[in-house]
DRENDO-1510 file (C-alpha; in Angstrom, 1 decimal, always signed):
<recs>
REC; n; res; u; v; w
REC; 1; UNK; -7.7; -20.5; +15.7 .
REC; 2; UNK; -5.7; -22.5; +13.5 .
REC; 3; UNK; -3.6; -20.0; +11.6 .
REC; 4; UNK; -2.6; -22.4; +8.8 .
REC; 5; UNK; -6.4; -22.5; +8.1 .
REC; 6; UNK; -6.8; -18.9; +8.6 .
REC; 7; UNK; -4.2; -18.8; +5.3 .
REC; 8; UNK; -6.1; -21.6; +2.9 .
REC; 9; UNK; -9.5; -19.1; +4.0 .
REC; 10; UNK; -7.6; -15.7; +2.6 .
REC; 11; UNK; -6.5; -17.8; -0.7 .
REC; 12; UNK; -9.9; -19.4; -1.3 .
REC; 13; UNK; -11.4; -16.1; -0.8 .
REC; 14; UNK; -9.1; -14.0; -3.2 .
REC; 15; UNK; -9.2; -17.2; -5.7 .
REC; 16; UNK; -13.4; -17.8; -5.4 .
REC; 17; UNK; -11.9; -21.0; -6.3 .
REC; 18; UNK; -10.8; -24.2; -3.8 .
REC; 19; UNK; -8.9; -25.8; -6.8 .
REC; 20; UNK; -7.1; -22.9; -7.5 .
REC; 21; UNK; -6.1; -22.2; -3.8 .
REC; 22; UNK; -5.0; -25.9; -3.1 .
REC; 23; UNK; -2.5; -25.6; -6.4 .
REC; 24; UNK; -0.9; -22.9; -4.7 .
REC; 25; UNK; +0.0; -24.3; -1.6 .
REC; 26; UNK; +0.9; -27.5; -3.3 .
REC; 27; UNK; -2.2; -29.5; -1.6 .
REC; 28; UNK; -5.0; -31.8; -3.1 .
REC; 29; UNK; -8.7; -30.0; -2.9 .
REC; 30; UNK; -10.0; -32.5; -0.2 .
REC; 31; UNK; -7.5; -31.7; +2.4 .
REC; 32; UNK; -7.8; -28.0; +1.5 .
REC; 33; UNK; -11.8; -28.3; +2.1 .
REC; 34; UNK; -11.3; -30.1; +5.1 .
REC; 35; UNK; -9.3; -27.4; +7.0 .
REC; 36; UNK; -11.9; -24.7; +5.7 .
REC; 37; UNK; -14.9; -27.1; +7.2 .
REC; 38; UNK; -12.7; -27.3; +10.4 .
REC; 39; UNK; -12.2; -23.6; +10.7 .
REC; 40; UNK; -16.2; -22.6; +9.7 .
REC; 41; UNK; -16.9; -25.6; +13.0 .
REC; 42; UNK; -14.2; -24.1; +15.1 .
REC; 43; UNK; -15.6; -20.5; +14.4 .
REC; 44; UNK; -19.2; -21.5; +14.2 .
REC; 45; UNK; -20.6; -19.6; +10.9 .
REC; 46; UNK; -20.7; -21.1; +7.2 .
REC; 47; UNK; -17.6; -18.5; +5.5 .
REC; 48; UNK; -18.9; -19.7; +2.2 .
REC; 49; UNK; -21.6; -20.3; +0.1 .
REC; 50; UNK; -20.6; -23.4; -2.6 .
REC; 51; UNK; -22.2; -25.1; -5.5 .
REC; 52; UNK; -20.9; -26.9; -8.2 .
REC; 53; UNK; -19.8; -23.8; -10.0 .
REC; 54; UNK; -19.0; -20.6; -7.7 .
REC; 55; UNK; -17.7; -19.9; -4.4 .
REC; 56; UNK; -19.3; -16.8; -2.8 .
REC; 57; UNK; -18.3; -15.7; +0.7 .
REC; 58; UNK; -21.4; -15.5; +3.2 .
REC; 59; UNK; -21.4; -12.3; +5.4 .
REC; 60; UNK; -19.5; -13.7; +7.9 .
REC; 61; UNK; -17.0; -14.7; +5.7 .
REC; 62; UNK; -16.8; -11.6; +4.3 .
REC; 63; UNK; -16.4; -9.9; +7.9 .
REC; 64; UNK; -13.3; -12.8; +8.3 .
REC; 65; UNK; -11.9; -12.2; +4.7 .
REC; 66; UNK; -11.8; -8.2; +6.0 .
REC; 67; UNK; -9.5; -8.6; +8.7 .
REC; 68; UNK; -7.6; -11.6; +8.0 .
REC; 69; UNK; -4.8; -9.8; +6.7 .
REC; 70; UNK; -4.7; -8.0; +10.0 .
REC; 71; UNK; -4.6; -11.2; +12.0 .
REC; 72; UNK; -1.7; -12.9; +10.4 .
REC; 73; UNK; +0.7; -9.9; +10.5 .
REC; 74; UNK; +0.0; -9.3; +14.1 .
REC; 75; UNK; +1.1; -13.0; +14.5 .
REC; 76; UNK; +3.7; -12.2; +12.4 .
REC; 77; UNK; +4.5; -9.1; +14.6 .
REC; 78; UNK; +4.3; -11.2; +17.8 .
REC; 79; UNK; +6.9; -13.7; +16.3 .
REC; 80; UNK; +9.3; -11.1; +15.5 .
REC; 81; UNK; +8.9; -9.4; +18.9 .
REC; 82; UNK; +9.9; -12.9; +20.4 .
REC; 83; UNK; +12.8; -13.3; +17.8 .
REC; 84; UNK; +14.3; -10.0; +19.2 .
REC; 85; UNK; +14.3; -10.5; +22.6 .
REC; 86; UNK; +15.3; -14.1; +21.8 .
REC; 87; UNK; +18.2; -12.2; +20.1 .
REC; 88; UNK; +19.1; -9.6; +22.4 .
REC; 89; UNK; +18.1; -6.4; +20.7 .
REC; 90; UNK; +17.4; -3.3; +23.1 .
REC; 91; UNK; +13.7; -2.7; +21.6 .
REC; 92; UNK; +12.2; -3.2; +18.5 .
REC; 93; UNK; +10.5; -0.8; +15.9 .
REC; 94; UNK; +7.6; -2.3; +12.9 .
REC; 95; UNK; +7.3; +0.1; +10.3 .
REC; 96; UNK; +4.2; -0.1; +7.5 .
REC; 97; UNK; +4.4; +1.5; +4.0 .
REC; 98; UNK; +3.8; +0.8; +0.7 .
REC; 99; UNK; +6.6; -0.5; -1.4 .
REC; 100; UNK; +6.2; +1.7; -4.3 .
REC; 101; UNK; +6.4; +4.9; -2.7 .
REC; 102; UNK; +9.9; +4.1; -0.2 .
REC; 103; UNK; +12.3; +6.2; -2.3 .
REC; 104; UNK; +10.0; +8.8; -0.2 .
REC; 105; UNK; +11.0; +7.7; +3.3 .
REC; 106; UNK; +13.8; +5.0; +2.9 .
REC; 107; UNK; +16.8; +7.7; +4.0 .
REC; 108; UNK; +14.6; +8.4; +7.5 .
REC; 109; UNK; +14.6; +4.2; +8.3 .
REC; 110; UNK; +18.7; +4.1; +7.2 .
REC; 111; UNK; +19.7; +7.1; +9.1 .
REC; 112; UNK; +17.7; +5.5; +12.3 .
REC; 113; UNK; +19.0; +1.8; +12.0 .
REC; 114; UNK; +22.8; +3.5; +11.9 .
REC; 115; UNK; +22.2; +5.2; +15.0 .
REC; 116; UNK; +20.1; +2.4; +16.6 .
REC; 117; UNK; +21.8; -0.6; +15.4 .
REC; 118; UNK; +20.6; -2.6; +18.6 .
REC; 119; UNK; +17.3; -2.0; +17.5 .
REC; 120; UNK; +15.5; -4.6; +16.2 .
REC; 121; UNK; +13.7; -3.0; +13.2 .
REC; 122; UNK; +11.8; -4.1; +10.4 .
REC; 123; UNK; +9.6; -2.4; +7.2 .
REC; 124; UNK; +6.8; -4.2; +5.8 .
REC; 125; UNK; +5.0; -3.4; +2.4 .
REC; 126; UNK; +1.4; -2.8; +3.7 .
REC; 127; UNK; -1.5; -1.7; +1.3 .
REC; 128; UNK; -2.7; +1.9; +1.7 .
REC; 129; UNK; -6.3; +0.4; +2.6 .
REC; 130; UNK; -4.8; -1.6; +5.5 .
REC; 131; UNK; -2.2; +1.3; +7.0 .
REC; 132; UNK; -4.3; +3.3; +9.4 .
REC; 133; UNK; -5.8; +0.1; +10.6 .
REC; 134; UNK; -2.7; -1.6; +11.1 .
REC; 135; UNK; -1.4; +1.2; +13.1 .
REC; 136; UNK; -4.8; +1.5; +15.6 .
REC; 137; UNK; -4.3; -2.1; +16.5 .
REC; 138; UNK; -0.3; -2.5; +17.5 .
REC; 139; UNK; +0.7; -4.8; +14.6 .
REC; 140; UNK; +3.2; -1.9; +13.9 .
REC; 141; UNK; +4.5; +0.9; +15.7 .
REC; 142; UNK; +4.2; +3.9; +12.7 .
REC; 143; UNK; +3.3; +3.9; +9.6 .
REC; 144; UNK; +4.6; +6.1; +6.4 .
REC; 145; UNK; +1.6; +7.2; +4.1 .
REC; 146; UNK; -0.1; +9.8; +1.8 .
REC; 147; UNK; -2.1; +13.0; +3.3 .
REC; 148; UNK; -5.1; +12.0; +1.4 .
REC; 149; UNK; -5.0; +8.2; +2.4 .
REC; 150; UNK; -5.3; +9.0; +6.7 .
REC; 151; UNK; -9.1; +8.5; +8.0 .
REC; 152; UNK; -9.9; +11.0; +11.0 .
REC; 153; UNK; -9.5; +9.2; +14.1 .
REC; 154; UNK; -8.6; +10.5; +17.3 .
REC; 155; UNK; -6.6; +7.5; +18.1 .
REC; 156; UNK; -4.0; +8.8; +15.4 .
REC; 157; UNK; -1.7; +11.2; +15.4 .
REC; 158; UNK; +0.5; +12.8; +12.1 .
REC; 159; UNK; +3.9; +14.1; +11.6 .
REC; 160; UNK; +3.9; +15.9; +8.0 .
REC; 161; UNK; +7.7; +15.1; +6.2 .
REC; 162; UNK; +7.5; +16.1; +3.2 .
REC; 163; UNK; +5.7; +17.6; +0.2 .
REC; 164; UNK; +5.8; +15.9; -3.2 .
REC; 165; UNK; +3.5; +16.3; -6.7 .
REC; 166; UNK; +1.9; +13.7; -8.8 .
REC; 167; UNK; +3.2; +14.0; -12.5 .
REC; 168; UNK; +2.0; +11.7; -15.6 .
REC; 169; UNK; +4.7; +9.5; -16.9 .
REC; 170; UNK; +4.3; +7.9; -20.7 .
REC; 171; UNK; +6.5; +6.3; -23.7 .
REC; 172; UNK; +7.3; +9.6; -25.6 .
REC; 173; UNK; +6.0; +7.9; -28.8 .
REC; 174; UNK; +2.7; +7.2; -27.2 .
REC; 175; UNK; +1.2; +11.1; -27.6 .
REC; 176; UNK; +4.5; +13.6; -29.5 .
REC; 177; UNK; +1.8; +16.4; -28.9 .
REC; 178; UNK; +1.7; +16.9; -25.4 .
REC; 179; UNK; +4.3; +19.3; -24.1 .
REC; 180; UNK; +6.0; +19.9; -20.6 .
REC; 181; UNK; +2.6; +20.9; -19.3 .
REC; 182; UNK; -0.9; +18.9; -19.9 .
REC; 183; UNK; -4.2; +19.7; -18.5 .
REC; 184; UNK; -7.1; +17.1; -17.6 .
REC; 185; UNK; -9.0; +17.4; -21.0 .
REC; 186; UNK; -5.7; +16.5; -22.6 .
REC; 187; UNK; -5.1; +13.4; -20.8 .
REC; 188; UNK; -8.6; +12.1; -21.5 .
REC; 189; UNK; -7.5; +11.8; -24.9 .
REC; 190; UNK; -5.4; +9.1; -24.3 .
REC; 191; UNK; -5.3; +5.3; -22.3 .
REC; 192; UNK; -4.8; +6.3; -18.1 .
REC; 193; UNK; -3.3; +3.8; -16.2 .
REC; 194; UNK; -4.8; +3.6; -12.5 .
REC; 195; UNK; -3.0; +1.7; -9.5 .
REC; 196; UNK; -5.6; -0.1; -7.4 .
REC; 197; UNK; -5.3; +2.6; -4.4 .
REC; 198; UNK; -7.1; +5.1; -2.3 .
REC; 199; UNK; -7.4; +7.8; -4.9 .
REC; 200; UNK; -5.5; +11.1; -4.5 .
REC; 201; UNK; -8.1; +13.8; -5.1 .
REC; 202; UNK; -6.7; +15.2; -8.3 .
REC; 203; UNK; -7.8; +11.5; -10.2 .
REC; 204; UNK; -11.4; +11.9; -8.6 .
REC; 205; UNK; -11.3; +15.9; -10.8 .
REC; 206; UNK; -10.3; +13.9; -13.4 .
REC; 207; UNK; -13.1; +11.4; -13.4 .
REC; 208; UNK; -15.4; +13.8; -12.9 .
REC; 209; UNK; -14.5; +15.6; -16.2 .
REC; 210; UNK; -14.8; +12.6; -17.9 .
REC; 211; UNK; -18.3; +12.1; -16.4 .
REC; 212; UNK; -19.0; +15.9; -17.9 .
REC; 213; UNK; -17.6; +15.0; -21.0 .
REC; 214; UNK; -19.8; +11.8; -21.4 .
REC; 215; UNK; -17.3; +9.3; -20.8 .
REC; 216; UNK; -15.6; +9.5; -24.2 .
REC; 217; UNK; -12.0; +8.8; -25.1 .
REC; 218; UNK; -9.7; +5.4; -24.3 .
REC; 219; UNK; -11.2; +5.2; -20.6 .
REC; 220; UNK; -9.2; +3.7; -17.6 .
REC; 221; UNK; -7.3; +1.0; -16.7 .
REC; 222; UNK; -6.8; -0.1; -13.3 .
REC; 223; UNK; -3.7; -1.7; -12.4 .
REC; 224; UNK; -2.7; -4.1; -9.3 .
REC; 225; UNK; +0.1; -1.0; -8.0 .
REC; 226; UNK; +2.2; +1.5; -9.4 .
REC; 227; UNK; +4.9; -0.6; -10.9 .
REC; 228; UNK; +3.0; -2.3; -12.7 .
REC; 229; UNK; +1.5; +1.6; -13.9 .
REC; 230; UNK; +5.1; +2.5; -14.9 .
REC; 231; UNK; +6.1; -0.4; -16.4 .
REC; 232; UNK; +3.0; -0.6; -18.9 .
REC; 233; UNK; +3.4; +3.2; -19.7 .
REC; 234; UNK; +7.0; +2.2; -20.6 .
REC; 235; UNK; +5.8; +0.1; -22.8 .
REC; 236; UNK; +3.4; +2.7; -24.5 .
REC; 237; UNK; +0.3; +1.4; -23.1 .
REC; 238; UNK; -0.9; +4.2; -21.4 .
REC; 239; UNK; -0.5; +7.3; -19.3 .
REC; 240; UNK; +0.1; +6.1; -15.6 .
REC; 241; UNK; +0.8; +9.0; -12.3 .
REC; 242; UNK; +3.5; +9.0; -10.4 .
REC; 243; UNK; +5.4; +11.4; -7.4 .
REC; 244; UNK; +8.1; +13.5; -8.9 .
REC; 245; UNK; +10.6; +12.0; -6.0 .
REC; 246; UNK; +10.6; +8.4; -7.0 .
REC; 247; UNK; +10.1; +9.0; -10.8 .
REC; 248; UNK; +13.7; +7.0; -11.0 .
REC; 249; UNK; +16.5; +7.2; -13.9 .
REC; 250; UNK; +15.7; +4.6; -15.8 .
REC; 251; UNK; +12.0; +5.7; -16.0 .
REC; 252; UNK; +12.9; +9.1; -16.7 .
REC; 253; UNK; +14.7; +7.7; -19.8 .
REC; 254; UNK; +15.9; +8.6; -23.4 .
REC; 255; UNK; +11.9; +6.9; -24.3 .
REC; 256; UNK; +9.7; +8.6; -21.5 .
REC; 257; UNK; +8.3; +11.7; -20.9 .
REC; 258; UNK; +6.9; +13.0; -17.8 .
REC; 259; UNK; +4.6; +16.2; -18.0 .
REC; 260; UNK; +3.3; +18.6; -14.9 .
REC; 261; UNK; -0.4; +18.6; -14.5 .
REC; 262; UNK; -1.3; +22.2; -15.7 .
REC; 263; UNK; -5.5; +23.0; -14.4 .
REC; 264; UNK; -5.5; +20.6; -11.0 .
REC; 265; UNK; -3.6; +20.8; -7.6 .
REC; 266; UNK; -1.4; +17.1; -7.7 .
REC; 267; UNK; +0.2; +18.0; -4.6 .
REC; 268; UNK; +0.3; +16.2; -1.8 .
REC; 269; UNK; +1.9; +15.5; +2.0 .
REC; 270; UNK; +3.8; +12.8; +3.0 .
REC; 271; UNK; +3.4; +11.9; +6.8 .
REC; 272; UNK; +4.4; +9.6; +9.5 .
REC; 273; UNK; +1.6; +8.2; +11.2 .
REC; 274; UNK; +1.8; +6.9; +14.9 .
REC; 275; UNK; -1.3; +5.8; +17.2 .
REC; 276; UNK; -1.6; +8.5; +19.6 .
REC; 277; UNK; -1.1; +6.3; +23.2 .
REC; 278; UNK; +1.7; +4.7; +21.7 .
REC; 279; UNK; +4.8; +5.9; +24.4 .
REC; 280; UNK; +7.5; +3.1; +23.6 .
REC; 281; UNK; +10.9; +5.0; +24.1 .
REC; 282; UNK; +12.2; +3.3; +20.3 .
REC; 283; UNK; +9.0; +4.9; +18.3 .
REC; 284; UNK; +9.3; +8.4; +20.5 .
REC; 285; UNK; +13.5; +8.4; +18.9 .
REC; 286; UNK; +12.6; +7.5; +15.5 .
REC; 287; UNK; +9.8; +10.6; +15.9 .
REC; 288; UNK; +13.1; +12.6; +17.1 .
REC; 289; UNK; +14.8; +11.7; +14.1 .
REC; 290; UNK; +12.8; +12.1; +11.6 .
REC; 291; UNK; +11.9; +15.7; +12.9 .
REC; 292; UNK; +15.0; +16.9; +13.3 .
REC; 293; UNK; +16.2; +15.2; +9.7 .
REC; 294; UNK; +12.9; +17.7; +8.5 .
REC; 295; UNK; +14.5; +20.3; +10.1 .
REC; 296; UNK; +17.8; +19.6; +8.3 .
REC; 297; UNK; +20.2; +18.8; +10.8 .
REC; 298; UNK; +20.8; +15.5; +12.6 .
REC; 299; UNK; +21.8; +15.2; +16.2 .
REC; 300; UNK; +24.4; +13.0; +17.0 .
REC; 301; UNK; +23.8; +9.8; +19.2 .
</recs>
């Protein structure tokens, strides 16, 4: 399978649009259809439906467009394996997590490249959707992710390292009123700012006291990720939810606010994911460290 086509399939999917996808890789329509055609007779299923004004995936290109993701990082994974030994590294390490929340686990990765510095080892921003998955099939070792974001499967296993709290973050213009603590009623007064993520449960209590409440006030806004939450909020758009940990300086500023969440539990667990028949030596030391860097000591190499 032609990876190259694989790519022009994920961008005409996200896009709905073959012009669109052809601008951004810098190629004329005709050749971009061509590889598509080539890849639907190469895999034998139509992956879209076309007429002259939309582009809909058919089912089997929505099965493709679910995993495709998967597919080119674990070529990607396969390449860096081959850089490393190519290289001369003494065993490699892939780490998943999403980018936004790293002030959460970054110190653990540091601490384990300084004693392991003939390790070849890389951190890739993954969405939370696609963590669990990547982890059950090899295109990385562990993963670092949210309590409330792990499916039950038996082919995982957890290591919780650490305890944090959601806490809502706005311009201190946008709502004077509110003080250090507010409770869910309160923030339905004003515009919420939502990242596109599986939902900690304290935002499904929130929605569901909107429902109660009939749906009035300024709504939601979904967002691509948190940054882009934290950066609208700072610019008095809305009310956006973010961990305590990586609320950073300049967002805890002289024109923010951040307030506690008064009548619902925002707490949650941060924890290392691994798959459970995973025994490479590398991933079983960076278990060791991380543990004993819970336990508040670290153990000389």
């Amino acid at each position: 399978m032609d990876l190259q086509s694989l790519k022009y399939f994920q961008f005409v999917a996200m896009y709905r649009n073959f012009s669109k996808a052809a601008e951004h890789f810098y190629i004329g329509q005709p050749a971009l259809s061509r590889q598509i055609a080539g890849l639907e007779k190469e895999l034998g299923v139509q992956l879209f439906n076309r007429d002259t004004r939309n582009v809909d995936l058919t089912e089997a290109g929505r099965v493709l467009y679910a995993h495709v993701d998967l597919l080119l990082r674990h070529h990607e994974h396969v390449l860096s394996l081959l850089d490393a030994a190519k290289r001369g590294f003494e065993g490699h390490l892939s780490i998943a997590a999403v980018r936004d929340f790293s002030p959460l686990f970054t110190a653990f990765v540091e601490h384990f490249m300084q004693d392991y510095p003939n390790v070849h080892t890389r951190v890739e921003d993954v969405p939370f959707d696609e963590l669990s998955e990547s982890i059950i099939h090899g295109v990385y070792d562990a993963a670092f992710t949210l309590d409330y974001a792990v499916p039950n499967n038996d082919k995982l296993v957890t290591m919780p390292i650490g305890t944090d709290e959601f806490i809502a973050l706005m311009h201190r213009d946008l709502a004077p009123q509110l003080g250090d603590a507010v409770s869910l009623a309160e923030l339905l007064e004003q515009p919420l700012l939502i990242p596109h993520h599986v939902d900690p449960p304290f935002l499904k209590q929130l929605r569901l006291t909107s429902r109660q409440r009939g749906g009035n006030g300024p709504g939601i806004e979904y967002v691509p990720n948190t940054s882009t939450a934290v950066l609208q909020a700072g610019l008095g758009m809305g009310i956006c939810f973010v961990p305590r940990r990586i609320l950073s300086a300049s967002a805890e500023s002289e024109l923010m606010k951040s307030c506690r969440l008064s009548d619902v539990d925002s707490r949650f667990s941060l924890l290392l994911v691994r798959r459970k028949d995973n025994e490479s030596t590398t991933l079983q030391n960076f278990v060791d460290l991380v543990r004993d860097e819970r336990r508040g000591y670290r153990v000389a190499r």
